[in-house]
C-alpha positions in Angstrom: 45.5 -41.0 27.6 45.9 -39.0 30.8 44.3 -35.7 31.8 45.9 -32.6 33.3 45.3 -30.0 35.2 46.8 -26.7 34.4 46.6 -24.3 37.2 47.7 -21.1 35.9 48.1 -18.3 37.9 48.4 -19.7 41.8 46.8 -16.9 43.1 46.9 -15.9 47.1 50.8 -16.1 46.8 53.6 -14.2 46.5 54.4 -14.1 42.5 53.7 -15.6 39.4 53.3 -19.8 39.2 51.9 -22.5 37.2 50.8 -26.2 38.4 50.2 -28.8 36.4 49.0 -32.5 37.6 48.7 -35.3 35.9 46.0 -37.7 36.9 45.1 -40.9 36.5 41.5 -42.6 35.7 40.4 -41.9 39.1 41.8 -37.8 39.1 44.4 -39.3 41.7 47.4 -36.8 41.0 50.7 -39.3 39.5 52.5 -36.3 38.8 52.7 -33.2 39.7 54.9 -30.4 37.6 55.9 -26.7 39.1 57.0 -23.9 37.0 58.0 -20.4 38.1 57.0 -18.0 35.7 58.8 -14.7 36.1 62.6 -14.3 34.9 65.1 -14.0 37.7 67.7 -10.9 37.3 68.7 -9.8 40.9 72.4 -11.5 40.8 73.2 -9.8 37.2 71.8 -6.1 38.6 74.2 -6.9 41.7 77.5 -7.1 39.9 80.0 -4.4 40.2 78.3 -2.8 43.5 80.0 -2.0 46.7 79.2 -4.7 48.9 77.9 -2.3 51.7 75.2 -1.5 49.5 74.2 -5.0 48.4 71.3 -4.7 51.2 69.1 -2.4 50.1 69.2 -4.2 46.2 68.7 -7.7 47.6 65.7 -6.8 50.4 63.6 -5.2 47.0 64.1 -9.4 45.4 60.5 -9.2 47.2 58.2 -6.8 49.1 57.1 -9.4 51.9 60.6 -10.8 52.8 62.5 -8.0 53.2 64.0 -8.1 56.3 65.1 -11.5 56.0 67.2 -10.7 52.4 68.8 -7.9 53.8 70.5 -10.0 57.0 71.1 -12.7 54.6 73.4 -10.6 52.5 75.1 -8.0 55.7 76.0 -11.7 57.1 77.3 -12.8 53.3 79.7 -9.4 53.1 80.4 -9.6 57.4 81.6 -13.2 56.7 83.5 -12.5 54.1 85.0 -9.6 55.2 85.4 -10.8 58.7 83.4 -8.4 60.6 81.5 -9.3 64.2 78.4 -7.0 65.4 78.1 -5.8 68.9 75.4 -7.5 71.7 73.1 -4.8 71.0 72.9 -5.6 67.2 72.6 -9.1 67.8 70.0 -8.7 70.1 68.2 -6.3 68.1 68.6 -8.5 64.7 66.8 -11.8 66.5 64.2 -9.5 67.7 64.0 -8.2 63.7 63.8 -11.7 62.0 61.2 -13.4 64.8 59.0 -10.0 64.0 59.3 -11.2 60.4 58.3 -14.8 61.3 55.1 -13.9 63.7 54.1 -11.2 61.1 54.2 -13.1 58.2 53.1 -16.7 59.9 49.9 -14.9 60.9 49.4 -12.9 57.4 50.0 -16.6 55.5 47.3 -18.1 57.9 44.3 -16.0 57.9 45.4 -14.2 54.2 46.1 -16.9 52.0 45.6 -20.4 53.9 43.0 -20.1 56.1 40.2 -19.7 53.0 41.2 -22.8 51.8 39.7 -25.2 54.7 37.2 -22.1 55.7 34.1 -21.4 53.3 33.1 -17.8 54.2 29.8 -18.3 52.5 29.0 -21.3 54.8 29.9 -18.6 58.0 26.7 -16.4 56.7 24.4 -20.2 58.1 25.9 -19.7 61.3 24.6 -19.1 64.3 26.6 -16.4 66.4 25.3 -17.3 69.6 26.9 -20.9 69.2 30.1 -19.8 67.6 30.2 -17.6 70.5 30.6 -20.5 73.1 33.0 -22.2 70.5 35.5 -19.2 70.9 35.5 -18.9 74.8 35.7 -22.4 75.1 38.8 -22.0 73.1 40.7 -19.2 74.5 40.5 -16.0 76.8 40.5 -13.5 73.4 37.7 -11.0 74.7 36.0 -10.0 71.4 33.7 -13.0 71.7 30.2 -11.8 72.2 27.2 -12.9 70.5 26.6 -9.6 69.4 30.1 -8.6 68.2 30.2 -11.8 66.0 26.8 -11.3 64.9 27.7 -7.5 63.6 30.5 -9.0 61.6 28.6 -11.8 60.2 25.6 -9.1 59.1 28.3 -7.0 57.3 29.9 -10.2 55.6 26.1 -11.0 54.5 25.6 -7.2 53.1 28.9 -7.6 51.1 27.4 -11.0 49.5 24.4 -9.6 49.2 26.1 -6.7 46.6 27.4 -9.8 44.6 30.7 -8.3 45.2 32.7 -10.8 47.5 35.5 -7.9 47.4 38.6 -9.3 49.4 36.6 -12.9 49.5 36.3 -12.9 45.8 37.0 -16.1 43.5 36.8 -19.0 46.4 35.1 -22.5 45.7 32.7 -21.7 48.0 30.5 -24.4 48.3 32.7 -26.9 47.4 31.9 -30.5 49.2 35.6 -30.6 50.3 34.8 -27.8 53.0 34.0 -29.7 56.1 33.5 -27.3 59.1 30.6 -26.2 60.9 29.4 -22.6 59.5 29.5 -21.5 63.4 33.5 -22.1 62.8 33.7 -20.5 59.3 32.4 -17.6 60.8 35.2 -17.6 63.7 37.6 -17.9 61.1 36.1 -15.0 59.3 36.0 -13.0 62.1 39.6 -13.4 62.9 40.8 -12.8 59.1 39.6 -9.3 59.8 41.1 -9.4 62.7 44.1 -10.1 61.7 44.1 -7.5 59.1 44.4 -4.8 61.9 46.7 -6.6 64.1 49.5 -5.9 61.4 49.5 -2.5 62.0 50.8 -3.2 65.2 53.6 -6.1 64.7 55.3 -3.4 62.1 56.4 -1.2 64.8 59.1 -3.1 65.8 60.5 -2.7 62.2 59.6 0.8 61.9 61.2 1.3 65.1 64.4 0.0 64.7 64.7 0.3 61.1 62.9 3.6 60.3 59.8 2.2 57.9 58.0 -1.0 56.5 58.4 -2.3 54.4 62.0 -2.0 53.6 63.1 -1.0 56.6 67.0 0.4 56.8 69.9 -1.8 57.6 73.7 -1.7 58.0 76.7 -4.2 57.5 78.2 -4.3 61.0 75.4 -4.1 63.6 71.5 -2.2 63.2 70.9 1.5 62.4 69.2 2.8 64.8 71.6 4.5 67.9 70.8 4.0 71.5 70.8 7.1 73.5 68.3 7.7 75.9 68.5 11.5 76.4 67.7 12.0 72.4 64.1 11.7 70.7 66.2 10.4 67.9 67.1 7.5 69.3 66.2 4.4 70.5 65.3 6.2 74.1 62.3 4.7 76.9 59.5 5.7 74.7 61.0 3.7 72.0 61.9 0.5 73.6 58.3 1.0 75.2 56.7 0.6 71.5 59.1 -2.6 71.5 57.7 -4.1 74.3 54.1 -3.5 74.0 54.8 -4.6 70.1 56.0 -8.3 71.2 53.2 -8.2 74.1 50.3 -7.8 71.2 52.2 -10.5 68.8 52.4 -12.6 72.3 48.4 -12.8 73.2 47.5 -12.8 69.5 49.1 -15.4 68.7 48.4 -17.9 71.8 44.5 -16.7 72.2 43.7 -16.3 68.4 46.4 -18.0 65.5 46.9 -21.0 68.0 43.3 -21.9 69.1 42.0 -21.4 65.4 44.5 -23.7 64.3 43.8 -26.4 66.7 40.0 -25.6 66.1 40.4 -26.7 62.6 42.8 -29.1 62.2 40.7 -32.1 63.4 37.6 -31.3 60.2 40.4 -32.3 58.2 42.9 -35.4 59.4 42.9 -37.0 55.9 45.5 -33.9 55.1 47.7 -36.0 57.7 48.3 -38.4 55.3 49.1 -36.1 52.1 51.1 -33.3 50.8 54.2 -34.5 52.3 57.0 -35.8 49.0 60.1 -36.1 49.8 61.0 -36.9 53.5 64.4 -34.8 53.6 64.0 -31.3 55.2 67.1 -29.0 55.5 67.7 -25.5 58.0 70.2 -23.3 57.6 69.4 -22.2 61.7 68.5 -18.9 62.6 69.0 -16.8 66.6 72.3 -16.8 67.4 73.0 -16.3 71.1 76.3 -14.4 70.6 77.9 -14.5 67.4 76.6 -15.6 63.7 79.6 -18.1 63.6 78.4 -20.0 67.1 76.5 -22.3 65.3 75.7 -24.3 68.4 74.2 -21.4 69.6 71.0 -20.9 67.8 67.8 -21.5 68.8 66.8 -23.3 65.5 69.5 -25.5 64.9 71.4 -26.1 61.8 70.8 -29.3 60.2 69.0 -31.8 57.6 66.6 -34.9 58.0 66.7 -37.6 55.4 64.0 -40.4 54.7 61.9 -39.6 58.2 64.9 -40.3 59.7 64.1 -38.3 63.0 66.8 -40.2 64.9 69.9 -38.3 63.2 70.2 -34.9 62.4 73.2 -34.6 59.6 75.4 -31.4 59.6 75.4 -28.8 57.1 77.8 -26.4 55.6 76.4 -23.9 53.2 80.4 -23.2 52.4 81.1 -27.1 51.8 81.3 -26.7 47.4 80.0 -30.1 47.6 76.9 -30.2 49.7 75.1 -27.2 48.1 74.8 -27.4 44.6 72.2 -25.9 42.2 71.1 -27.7 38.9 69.5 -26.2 36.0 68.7 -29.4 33.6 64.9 -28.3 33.2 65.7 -24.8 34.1 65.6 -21.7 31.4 69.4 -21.6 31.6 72.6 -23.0 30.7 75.5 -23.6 32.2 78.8 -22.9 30.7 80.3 -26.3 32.2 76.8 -28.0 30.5 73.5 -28.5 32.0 74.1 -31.8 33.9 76.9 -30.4 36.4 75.5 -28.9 39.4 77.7 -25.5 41.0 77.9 -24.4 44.1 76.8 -20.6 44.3 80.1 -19.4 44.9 80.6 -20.4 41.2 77.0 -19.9 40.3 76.1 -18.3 36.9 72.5 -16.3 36.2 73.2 -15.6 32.6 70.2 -15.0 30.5 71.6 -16.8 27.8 69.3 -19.6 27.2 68.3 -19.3 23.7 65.5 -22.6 23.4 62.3 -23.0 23.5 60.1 -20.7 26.9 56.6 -19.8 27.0 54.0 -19.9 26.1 52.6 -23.5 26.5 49.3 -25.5 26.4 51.2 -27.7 28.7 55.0 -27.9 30.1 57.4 -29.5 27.9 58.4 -31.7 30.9 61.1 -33.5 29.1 62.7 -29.9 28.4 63.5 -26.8 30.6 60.2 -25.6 31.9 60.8 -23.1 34.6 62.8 -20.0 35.8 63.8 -21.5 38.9 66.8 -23.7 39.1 66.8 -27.1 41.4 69.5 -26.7 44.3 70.1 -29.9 45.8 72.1 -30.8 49.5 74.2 -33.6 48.5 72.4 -34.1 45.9 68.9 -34.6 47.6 65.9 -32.5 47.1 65.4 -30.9 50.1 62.0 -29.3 52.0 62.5 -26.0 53.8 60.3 -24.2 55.7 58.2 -24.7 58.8 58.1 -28.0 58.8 61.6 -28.7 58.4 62.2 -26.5 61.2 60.0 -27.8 63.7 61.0 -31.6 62.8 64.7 -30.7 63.7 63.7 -28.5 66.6 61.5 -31.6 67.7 64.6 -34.1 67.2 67.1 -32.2 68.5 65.3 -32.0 71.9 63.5 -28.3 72.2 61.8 -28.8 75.3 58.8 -26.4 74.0 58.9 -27.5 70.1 58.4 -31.1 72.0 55.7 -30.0 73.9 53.9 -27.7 71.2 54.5 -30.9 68.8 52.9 -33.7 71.5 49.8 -31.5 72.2 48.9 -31.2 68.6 48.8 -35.0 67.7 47.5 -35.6 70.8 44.3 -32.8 69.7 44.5 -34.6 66.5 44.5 -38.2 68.0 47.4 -38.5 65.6 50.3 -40.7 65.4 54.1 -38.8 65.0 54.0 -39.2 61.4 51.1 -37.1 60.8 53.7 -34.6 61.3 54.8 -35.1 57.3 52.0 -33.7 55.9 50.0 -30.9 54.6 48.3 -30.0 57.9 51.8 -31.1 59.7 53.3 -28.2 57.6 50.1 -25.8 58.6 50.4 -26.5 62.3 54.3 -26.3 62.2 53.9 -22.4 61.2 51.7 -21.9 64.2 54.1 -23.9 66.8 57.2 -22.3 65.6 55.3 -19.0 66.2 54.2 -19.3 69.6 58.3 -20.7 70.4 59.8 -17.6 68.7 57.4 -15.4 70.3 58.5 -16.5 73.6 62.2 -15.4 72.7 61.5 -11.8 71.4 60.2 -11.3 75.4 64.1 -12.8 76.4 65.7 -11.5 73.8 63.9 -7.5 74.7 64.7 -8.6 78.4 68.8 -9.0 77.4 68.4 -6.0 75.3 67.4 -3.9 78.4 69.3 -5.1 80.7 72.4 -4.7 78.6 71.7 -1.1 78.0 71.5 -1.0 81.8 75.1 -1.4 82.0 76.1 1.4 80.2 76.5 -0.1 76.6 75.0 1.9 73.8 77.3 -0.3 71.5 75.1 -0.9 67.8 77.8 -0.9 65.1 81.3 -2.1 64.4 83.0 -0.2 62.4 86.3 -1.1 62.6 86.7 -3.0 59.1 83.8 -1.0 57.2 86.1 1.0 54.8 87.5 -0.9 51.5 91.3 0.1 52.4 90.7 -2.9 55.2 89.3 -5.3 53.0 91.6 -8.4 51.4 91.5 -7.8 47.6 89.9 -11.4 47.1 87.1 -12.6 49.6 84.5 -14.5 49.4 81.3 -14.8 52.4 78.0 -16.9 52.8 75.0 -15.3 54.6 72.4 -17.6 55.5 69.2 -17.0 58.0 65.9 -19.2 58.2 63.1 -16.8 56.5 59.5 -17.7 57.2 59.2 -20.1 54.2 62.3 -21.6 54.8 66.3 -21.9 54.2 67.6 -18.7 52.8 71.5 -18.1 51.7 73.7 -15.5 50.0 76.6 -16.2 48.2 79.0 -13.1 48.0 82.4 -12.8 45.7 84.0 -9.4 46.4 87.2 -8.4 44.1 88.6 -5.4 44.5 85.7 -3.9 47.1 83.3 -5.0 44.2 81.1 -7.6 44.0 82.2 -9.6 41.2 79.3 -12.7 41.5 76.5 -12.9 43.9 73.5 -15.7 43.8 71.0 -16.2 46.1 69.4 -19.9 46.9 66.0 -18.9 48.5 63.4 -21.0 50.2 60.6 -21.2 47.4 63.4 -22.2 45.1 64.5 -25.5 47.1 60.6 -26.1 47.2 59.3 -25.4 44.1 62.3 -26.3 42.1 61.8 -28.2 38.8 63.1 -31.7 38.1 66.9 -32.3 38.0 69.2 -33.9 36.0 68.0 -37.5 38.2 64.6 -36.8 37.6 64.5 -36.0 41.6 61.2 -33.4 42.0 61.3 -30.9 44.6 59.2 -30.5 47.0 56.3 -28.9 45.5 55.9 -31.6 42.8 56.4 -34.3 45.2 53.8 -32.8 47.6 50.9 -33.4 45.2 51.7 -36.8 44.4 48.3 -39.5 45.5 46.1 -36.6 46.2 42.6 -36.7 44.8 40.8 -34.2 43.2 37.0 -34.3 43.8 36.0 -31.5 41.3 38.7 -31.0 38.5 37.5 -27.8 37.3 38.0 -26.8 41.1 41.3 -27.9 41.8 41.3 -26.9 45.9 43.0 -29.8 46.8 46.0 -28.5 44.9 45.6 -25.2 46.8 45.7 -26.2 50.1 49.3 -28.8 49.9 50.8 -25.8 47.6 49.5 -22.6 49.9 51.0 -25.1 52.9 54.0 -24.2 51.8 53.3 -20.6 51.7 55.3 -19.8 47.6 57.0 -16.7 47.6 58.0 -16.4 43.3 59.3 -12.9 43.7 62.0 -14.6 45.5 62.5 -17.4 43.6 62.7 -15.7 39.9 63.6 -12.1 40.3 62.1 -9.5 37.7 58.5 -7.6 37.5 57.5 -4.5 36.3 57.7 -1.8 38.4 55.6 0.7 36.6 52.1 -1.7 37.3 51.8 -1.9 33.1 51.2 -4.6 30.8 54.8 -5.1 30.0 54.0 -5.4 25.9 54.0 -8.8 24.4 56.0 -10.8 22.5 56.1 -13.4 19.5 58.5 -16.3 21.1 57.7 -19.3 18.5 56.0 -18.5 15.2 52.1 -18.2 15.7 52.2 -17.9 19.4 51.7 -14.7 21.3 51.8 -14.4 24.9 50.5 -11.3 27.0 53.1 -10.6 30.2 51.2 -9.2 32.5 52.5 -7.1 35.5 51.8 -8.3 38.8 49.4 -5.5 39.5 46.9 -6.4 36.1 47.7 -10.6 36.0 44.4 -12.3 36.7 43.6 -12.6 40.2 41.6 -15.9 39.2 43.2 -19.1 39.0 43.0 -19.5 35.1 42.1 -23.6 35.0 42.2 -26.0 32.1 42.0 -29.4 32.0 43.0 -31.2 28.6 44.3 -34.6 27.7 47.9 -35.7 26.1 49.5 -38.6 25.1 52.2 -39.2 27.7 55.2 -40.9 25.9 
């Protein structure tokens, strides 16, 4: 007999997700299984569209990674249709996608991460005074008085006080595996609040340049917005001034609060150096091209994929190569109509919602059958890691003099050797020194920006193969970009000026894919693997390696409700009923049980 633990919804995350873990006598985790819960439609609603339109229907696959969907599929139709964007869009597109990355890094940190090292409860025992001299010790971020933290902490207390914990509702507070001194809770606190109202600032860059967030506006062959510095239409001096002071708030933010917090914490809990790690292969797409898209050897985050730790070779990828990228759906709810043991590359990838066995509900996953909505893409037939980790780890081998120096001061605050880097916290602290490099950028790339309109080119768009008359009847393109949670590609087949496939392998789907036809895990279930749970009925353990990872399910498995009802329910085997919830009336609770099952 072996016990499980069901974890059912993964709340603080993007979408719908079940865990389940089996452990052994001692509630060590042998297995871990990872099931997305929402079916995926995007690629069927796709079909048939005009290509310049594909956009605006892939951004709304989610309403967090917007920007980064719609670049992924402009660059899938401007590949295959052979179109190159001016400086200015270029310029204007890094600046975009590193907004995305410093918005959402910080969000992920203080919104859904942070809580799971940081007991808020503990922060009401603290003494402000102390945590006070913590945070100047730390950094030069002037709200660090006594009384300011002490204000905060009194309205925290007067919100516990109701018995309504509000936004800090449904937490293990109290639970032994929270290790830091309440005078750091409450810093952490603090700066979740904090970091509520710095939002409102990093948006303007997307507002500015694409009109609104979220879903801001985009076009295939360059950006929107027009340069023209007589017009109050336009992007003018007022404008680019938003722009600048934008990045100059993400800037200090980021290196006097998000930084220093994370280094603050980090060293309460080393033993997350040596778990949550899995599989040892990490794969990027890249992401800030100098120049041109197709100038691989441009970007700032290279292109590339680790295998086994292997930090001494980087291998080269092709998302075009039909053999390197292939996606698997063996334990997935689908079938292939070439069987379910033969992988296809996206270019020939099918969505059908054909598959006509057994789906949920479940006491537990059928793990011998399909038990998820997410298919398992594989990179030459590994299971690969994306995400912030992967990313910094190539950075780091390929030479990055910052990522090198942002990676050597963190294991040196963590008196840590280089393989604490493939971990949990390695994961955590690789969102927060990938922030600070891409940060640095958006100041060079505004800097080009400027200067380039200094010489007289207004340039944003490229029109010269925009209209369908131009277009080959046959073509076929590959968008890829690095989002914040990892690897992200298109896959575009255009016949006739209409799309005739399009499939999208997304970050949270390399990670939290199920089992494939090898038995290989993804990253997700490989992550959990040796970890211990002190208190079953309060899994946080699982939490914090799965919230590492930051899940994104909307993008994963593509359909909700859009009318925020229960969507009805529905008899799927004979004497089982399930409720489908929306996503605005699913439990916000992690729904827990532990039962026992004869593994055979």
């Amino acid at each position: 007999m072996a016990q499980r633990v069901v974890v059912d919804p993964i709340t603080r995350i993007e979408g719908h997700f079940r865990i389940e873990a089996e452990m052994d006598d001692n509630n060590v985790i042998r297995r871990a299984y990872s099931s997305g819960t929402m079916v995926r439609g995007i690629e069927i609603i796709m079909r048939d569209r005009d290509p310049r339109d594909a956009w605006a229907i892939a951004q709304r696959t989610c309403g967090v990674c917007t920007t980064v969907h719609s670049f992924a599929s402009i660059r899938a139709v401007e590949d295959a249709l052979d179109i190159r964007i001016p400086r200015n869009a270029n310029l204007i597109r890094n600046i975009m996608i590193a907004q995305q990355f410093i918005h959402d890094h910080v969000m992920h940190f203080y919104h859904l991460h942070a809580l799971d090292w940081v007991d808020v409860v503990a922060a009401l025992k603290a003494d402000p005074k102390e945590t006070s001299r913590v945070a100047r010790s730390l950094s030069s971020w002037p709200k660090t008085s006594p009384a300011y933290f002490a204000s905060i902490q009194n309205k925290v207390k007067e919100i516990v006080a109701s018995g309504q914990l509000t936004i800090f509702a449904d937490g293990y507070w109290g639970h032994p595996a929270y290790k830091l001194p309440p005078e750091i809770d409450l810093l952490a606190v603090v700066h979740y609040l904090e970091a509520l109202d710095a939002q409102r600032d990093f948006v303007k860059i997307h507002t500015v340049f694409g009109g609104k967030n979220p879903h801001p506006n985009f076009l295939v062959g360059g950006v929107p917005f027009p340069i023209d510095l007589t017009s109050d239409k336009a992007l003018n001096a007022d404008t680019l001034a938003i722009i600048q002071d934008a990045i100059e708030k993400m800037h200090t933010f980021v290196y006097q609060v998000y930084l220093p917090d994370l280094l603050a914490i980090a060293p309460y809990y080393k033993e997350y150096t040596k778990l949550g790690e899995g599989l040892g292969n990490f794969l990027s797409w890249g992401e800030f091209p100098v120049d041109d898209i197709r100038n691989v050897d441009s970007y700032l985050v290279p292109r590339g994929a680790i295998l086994n730790r292997d930090l001494s070779t980087i291998h080269a990828v092709d998302p075009r190569d039909m053999g390197q990228v292939q996606e698997f759906v063996k334990h997935s709810w689908y079938d292939y109509t070439v069987g379910d043991d033969v992988g296809l590359h996206p270019w020939e990838g099918e969505t059908d919602l054909h598959y006509t066995g057994p789906k949920p509900p479940y006491e537990h996953l059928d793990i011998k059958e399909k038990y998820s909505w997410l298919k398992s893409p594989r990179w030459e037939g590994h299971p690969m890691e994306v995400g912030p980790l992967a990313r910094m780890l190539i950075l780091y081998a390929s030479g990055n003099t910052q990522a090198k120096a942002l990676v050597e001061r963190t294991l040196k605050t963590l008196d840590a050797p280089v393989e604490a880097l493939f971990s949990t916290l390695g994961r955590t602290a690789a969102r927060g020194l990938e922030s600070a490099i891409y940060v640095n950028a958006m100041r060079g790339w505004y800097n080009d920006l400027i200067e380039n309109i200094k010489t007289g080119d207004y340039t944003i768009v490229n029109t010269e193969k925009w209209e369908p008359t131009t277009w080959p009847t046959h073509a076929k393109g590959v968008g890829t970009t690095e989002a914040p949670r990892g690897s992200l590609g298109h896959w575009a087949v255009i016949d006739n000026g209409k799309i005739t496939n399009y499939q999208q392998v997304v970050p949270t789907t390399w990670n939290a894919s199920p089992e494939d036809q090898k038995g290989q895990g993804g990253a997700y279930e490989r992550s959990l693997e040796r970890t211990k749970i002190a208190i079953p009925d309060q899994p946080l353990e699982i939490l914090r390696t799965i919230h590492s990872f930051d899940p994104c399910m909307a993008c994963a498995v593509h359909m909700v409700d859009a009318n925020h009802k229960t969507l009805g329910t529905t008899t799927v085997m004979p004497s089982i009923v399930v409720q489908l919830f929306s996503k605005a009336n699913r439990p916000t609770k992690p729904i827990l049980t532990i039962g026992d099952f004869q593994r055979k």
